[in-house]
N, CA and C atoms as an extended XYZ file, in Angstrom:
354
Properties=species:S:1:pos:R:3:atomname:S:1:resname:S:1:resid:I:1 pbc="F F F"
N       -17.825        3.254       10.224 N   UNK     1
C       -16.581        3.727       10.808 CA  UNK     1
C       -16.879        4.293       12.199 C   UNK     1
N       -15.940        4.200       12.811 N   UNK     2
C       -16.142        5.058       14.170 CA  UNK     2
C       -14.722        5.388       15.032 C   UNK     2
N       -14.670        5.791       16.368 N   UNK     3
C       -13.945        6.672       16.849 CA  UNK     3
C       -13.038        5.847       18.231 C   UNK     3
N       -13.679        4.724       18.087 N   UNK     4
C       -13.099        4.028       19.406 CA  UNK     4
C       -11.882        2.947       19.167 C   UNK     4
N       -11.115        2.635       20.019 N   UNK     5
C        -9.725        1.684       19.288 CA  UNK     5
C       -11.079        0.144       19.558 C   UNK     5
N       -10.751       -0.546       18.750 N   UNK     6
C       -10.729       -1.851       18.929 CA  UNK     6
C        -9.938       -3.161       18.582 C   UNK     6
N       -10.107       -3.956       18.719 N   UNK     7
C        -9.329       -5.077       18.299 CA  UNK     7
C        -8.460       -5.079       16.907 C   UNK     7
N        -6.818       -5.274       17.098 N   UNK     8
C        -6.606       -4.798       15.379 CA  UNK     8
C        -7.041       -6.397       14.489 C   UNK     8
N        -7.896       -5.951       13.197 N   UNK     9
C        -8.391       -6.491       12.473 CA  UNK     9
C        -8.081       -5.434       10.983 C   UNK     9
N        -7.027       -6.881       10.668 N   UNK    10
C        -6.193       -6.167        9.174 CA  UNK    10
C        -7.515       -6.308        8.191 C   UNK    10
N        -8.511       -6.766        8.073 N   UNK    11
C        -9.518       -6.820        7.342 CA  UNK    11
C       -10.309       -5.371        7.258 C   UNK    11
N       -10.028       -4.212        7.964 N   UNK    12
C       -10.485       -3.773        8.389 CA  UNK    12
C        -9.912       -2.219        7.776 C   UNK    12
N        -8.968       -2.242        7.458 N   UNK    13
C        -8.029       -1.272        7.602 CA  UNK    13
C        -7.786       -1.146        6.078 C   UNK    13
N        -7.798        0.296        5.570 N   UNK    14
C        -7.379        0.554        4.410 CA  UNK    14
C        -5.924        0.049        3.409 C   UNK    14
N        -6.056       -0.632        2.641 N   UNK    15
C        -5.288       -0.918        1.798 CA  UNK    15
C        -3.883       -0.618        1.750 C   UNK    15
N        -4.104        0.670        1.841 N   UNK    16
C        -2.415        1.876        2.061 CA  UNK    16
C        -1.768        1.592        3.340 C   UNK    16
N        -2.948        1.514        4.506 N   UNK    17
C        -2.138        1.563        6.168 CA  UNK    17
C        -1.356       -0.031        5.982 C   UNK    17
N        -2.050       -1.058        5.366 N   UNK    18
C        -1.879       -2.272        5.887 CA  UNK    18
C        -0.402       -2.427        4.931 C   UNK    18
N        -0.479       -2.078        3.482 N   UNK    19
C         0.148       -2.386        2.832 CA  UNK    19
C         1.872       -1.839        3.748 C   UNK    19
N         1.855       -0.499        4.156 N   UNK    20
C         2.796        0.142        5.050 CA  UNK    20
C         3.283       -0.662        6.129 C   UNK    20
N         2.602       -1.065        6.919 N   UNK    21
C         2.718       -1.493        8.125 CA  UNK    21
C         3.013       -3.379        7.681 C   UNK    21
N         2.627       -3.837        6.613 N   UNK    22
C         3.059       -5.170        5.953 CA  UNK    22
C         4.605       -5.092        5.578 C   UNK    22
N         4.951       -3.883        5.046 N   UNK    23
C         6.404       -3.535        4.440 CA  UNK    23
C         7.565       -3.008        5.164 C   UNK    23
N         6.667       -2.968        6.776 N   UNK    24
C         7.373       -2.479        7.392 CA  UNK    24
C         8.239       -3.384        8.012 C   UNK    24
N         7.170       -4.262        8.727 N   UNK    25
C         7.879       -5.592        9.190 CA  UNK    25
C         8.567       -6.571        8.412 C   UNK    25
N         8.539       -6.252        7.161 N   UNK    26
C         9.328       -7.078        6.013 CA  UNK    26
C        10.896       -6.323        6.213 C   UNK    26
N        10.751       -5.280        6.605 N   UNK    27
C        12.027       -4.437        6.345 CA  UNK    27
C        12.167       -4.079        4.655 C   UNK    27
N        10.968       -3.948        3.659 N   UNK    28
C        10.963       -3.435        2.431 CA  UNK    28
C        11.005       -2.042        2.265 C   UNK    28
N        12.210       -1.088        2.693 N   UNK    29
C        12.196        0.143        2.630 CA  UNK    29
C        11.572        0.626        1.508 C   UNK    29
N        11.720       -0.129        0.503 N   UNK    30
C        11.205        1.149       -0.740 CA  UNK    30
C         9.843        0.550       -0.920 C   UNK    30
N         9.234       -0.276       -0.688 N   UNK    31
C         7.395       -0.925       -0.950 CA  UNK    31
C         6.493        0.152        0.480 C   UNK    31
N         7.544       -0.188        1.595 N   UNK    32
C         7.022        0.865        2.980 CA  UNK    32
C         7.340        2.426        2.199 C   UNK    32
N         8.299        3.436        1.358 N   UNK    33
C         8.449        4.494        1.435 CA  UNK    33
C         6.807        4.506        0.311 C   UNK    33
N         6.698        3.160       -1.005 N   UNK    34
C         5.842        3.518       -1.925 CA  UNK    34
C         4.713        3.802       -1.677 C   UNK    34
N         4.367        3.582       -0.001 N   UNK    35
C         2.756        3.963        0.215 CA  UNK    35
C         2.575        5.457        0.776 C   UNK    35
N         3.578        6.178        0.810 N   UNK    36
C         3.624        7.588        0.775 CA  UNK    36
C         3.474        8.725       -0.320 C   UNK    36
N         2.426        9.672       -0.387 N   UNK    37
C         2.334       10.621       -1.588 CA  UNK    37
C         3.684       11.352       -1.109 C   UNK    37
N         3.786       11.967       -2.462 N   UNK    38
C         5.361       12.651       -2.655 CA  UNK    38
C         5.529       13.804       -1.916 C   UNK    38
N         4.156       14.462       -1.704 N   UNK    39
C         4.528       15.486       -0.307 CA  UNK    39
C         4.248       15.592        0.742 C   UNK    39
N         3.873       13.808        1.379 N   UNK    40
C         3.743       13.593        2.629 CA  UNK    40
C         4.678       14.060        3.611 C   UNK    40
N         3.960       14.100        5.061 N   UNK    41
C         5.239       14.529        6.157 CA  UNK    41
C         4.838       13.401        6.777 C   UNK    41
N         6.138       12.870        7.828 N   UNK    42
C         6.135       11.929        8.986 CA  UNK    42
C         6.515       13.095       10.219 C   UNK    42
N         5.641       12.732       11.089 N   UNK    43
C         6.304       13.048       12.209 CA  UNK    43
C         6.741       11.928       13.394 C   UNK    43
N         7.760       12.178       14.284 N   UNK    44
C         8.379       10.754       14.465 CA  UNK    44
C         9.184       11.007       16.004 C   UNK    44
N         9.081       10.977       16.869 N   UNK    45
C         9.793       11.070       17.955 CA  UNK    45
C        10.513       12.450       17.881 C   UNK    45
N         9.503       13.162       18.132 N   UNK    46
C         9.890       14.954       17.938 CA  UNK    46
C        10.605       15.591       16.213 C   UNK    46
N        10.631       14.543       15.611 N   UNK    47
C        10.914       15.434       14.083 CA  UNK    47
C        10.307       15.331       13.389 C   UNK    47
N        10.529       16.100       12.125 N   UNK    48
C         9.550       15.811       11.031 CA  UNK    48
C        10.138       16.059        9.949 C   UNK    48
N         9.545       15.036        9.039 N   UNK    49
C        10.377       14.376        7.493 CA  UNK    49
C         9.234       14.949        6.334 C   UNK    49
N         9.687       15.460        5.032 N   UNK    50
C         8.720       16.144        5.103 CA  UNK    50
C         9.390       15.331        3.169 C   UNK    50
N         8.287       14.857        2.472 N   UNK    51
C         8.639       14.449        1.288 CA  UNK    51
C         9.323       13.303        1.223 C   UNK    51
N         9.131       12.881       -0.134 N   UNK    52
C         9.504       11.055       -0.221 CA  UNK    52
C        10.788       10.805        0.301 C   UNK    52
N        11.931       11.674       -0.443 N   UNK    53
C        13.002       11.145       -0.371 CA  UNK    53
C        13.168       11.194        0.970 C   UNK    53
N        12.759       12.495        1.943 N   UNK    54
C        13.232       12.284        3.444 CA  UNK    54
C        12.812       11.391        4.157 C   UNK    54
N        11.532       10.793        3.611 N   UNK    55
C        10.447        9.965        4.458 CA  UNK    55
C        11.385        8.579        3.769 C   UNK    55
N        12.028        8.359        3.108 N   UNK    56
C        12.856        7.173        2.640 CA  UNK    56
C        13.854        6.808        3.223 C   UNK    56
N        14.491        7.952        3.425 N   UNK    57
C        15.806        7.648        4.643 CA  UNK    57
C        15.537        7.908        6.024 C   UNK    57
N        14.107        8.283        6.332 N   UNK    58
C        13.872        8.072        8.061 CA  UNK    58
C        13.507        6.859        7.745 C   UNK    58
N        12.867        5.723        7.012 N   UNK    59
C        12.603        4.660        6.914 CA  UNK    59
C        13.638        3.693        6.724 C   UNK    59
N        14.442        3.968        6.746 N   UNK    60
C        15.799        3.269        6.508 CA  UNK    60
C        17.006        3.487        7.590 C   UNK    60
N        16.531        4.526        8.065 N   UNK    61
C        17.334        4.685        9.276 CA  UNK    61
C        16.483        4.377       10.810 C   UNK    61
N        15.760        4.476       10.871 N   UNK    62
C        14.770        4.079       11.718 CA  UNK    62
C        14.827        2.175       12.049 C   UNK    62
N        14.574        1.634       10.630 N   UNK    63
C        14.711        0.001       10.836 CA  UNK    63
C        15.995       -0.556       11.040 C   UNK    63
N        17.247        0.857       11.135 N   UNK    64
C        18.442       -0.288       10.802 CA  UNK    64
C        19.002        0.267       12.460 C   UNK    64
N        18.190        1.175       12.890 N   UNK    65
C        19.003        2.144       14.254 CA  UNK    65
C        18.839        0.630       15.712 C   UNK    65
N        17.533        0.218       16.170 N   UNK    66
C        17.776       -1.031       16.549 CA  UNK    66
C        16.801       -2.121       16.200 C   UNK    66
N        17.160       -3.594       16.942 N   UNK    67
C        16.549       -4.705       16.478 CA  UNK    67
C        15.163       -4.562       17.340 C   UNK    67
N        13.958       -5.225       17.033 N   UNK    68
C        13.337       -5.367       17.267 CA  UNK    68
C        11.548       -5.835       16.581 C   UNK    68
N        10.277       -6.358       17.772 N   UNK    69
C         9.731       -7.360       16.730 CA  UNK    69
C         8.289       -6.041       17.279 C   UNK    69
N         7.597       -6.122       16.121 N   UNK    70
C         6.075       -5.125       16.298 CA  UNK    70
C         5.070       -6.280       16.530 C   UNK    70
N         4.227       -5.840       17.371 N   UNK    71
C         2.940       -6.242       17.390 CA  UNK    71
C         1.564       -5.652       17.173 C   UNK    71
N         0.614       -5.995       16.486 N   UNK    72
C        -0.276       -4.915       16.367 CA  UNK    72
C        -1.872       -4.637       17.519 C   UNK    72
N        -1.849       -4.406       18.148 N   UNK    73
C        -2.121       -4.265       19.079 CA  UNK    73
C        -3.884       -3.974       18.973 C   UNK    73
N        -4.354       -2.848       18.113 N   UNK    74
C        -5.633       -2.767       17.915 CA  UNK    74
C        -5.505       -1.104       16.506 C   UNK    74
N        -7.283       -0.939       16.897 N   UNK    75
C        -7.078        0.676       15.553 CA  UNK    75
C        -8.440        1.228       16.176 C   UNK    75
N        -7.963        2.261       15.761 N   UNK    76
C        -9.412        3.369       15.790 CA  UNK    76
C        -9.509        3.959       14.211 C   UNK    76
N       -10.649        3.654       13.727 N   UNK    77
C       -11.158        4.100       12.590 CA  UNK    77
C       -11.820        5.089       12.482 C   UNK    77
N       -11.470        6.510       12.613 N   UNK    78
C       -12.440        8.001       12.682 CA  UNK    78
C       -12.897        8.015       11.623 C   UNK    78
N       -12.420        8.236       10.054 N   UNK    79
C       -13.243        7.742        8.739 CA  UNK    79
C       -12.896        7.077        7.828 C   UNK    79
N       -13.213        7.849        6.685 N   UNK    80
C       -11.865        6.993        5.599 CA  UNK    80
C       -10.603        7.732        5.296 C   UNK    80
N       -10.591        8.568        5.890 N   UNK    81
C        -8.982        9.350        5.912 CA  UNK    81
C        -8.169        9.142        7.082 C   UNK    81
N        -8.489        9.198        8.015 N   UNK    82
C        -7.757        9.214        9.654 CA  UNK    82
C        -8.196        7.739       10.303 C   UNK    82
N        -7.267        6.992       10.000 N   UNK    83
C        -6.858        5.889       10.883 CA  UNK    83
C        -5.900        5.534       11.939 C   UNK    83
N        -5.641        4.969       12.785 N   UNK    84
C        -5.065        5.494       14.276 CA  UNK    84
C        -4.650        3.533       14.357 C   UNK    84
N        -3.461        3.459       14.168 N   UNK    85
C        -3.006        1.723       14.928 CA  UNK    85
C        -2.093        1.767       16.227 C   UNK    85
N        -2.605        0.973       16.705 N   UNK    86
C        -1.672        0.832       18.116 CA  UNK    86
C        -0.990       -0.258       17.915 C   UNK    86
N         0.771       -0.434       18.473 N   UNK    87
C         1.715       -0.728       18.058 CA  UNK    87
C         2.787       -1.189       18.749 C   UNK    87
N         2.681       -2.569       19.552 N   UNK    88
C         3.716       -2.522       20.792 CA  UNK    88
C         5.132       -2.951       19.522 C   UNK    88
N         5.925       -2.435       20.612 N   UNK    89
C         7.936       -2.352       19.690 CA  UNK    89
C         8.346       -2.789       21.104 C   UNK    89
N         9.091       -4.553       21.134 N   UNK    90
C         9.905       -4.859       21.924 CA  UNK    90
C        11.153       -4.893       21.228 C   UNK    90
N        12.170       -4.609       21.804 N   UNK    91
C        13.455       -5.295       20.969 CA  UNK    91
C        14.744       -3.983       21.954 C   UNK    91
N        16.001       -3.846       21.048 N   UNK    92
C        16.985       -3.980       22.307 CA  UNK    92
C        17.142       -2.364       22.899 C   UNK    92
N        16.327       -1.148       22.059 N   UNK    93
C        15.808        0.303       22.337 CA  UNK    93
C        15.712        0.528       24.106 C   UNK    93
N        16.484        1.826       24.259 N   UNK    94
C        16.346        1.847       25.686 CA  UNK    94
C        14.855        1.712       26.148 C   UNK    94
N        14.089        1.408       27.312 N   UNK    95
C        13.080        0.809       27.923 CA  UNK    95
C        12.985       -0.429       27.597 C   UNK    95
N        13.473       -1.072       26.192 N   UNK    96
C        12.693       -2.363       25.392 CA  UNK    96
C        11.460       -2.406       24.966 C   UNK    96
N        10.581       -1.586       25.660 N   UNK    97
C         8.946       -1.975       25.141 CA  UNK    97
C         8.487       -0.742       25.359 C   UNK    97
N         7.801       -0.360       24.037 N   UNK    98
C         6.703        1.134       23.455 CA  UNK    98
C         5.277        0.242       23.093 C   UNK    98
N         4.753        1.019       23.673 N   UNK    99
C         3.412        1.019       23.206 CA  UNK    99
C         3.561        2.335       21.886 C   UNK    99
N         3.294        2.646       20.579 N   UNK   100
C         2.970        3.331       20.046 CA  UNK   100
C         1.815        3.647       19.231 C   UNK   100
N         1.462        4.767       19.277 N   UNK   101
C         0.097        5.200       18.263 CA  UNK   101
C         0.547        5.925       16.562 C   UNK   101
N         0.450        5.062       15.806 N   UNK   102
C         0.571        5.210       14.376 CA  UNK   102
C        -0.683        5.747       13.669 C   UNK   102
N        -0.944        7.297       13.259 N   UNK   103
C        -2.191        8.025       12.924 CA  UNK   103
C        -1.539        8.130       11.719 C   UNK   103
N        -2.596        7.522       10.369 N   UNK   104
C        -2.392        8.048        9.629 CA  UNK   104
C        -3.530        8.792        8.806 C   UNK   104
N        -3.235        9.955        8.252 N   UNK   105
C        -4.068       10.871        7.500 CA  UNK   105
C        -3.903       10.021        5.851 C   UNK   105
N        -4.968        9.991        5.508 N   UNK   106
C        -5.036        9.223        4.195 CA  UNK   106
C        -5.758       10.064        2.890 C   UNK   106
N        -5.213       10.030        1.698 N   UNK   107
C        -5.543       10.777        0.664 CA  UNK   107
C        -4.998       10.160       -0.744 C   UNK   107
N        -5.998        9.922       -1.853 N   UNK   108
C        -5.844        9.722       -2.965 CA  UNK   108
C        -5.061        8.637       -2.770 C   UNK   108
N        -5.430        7.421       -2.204 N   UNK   109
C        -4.950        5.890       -1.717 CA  UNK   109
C        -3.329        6.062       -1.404 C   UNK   109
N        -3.215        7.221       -0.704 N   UNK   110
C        -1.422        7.122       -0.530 CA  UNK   110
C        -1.568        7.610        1.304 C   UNK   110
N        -0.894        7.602        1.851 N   UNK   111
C        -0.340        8.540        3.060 CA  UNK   111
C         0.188        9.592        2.781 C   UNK   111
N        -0.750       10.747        3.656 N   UNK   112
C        -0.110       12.292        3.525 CA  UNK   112
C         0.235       12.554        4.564 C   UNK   112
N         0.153       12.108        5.798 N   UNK   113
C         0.312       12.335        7.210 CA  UNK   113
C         0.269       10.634        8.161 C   UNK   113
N         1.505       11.008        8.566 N   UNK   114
C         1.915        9.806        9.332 CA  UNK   114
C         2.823       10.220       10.758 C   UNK   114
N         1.670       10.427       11.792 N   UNK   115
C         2.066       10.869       13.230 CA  UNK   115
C         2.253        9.515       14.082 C   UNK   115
N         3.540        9.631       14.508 N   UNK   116
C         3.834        8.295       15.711 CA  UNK   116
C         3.716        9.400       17.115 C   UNK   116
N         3.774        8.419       17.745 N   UNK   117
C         3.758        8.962       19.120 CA  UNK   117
C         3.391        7.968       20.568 C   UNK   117
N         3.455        8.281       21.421 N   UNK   118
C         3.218        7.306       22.551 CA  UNK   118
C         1.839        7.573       23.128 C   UNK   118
């Protein structure tokens, strides 16, 4: 493991992140909320969702607020808990195009911490 982003390689990446980020782009709200432990928090463009059910309806409100297609861009692997994906979002969102950083804190094969940010 180590600390630097490199090339994203889903081979690479824990089970939980991929399975999330697979369910995401499916638009499978409840397979994307199932890779969350029950007292995970999201934090998300200045808020924070704190437990399944809230982390279910920012996931549902989040994919339906606008259109748009993800690309995965690369990851930094710090260990087996803290994984870091980078995340371009084009689609019809004021600017059109984010680069984002998706950190997730990982525990007992679920997500306990899931920080977005730019």
């Amino acid at each position: 493991m180590n600390g630097t982003f490199t090339d994203y390689d889903a081979d690479r990446l824990p089970r939980v992140v991929l399975s999330y980020l697979d369910a995401r782009d499916r638009k499978d709200h409840a397979e994307a909320a199932g890779t969350f432990a029950p007292d995970a928090t999201v934090l998300d463009d200045g808020h924070t969702y704190e437990g399944i059910d809230t982390i279910r309806a920012w996931i549902r409100n989040a994919s339906s607020e606008y259109t748009f297609t993800s690309t995965r861009l690369g990851q930094q692997i710090t260990d087996e808990e803290t994984v870091t994906v980078r995340i371009r979002l084009d689609g019809d969102f004021p600017g059109g195009t984010v680069v984002l950083r998706h950190q997730f804190q990982l525990g007992d094969d679920a997500i306990r911490r899931l920080t977005i940010a730019i």
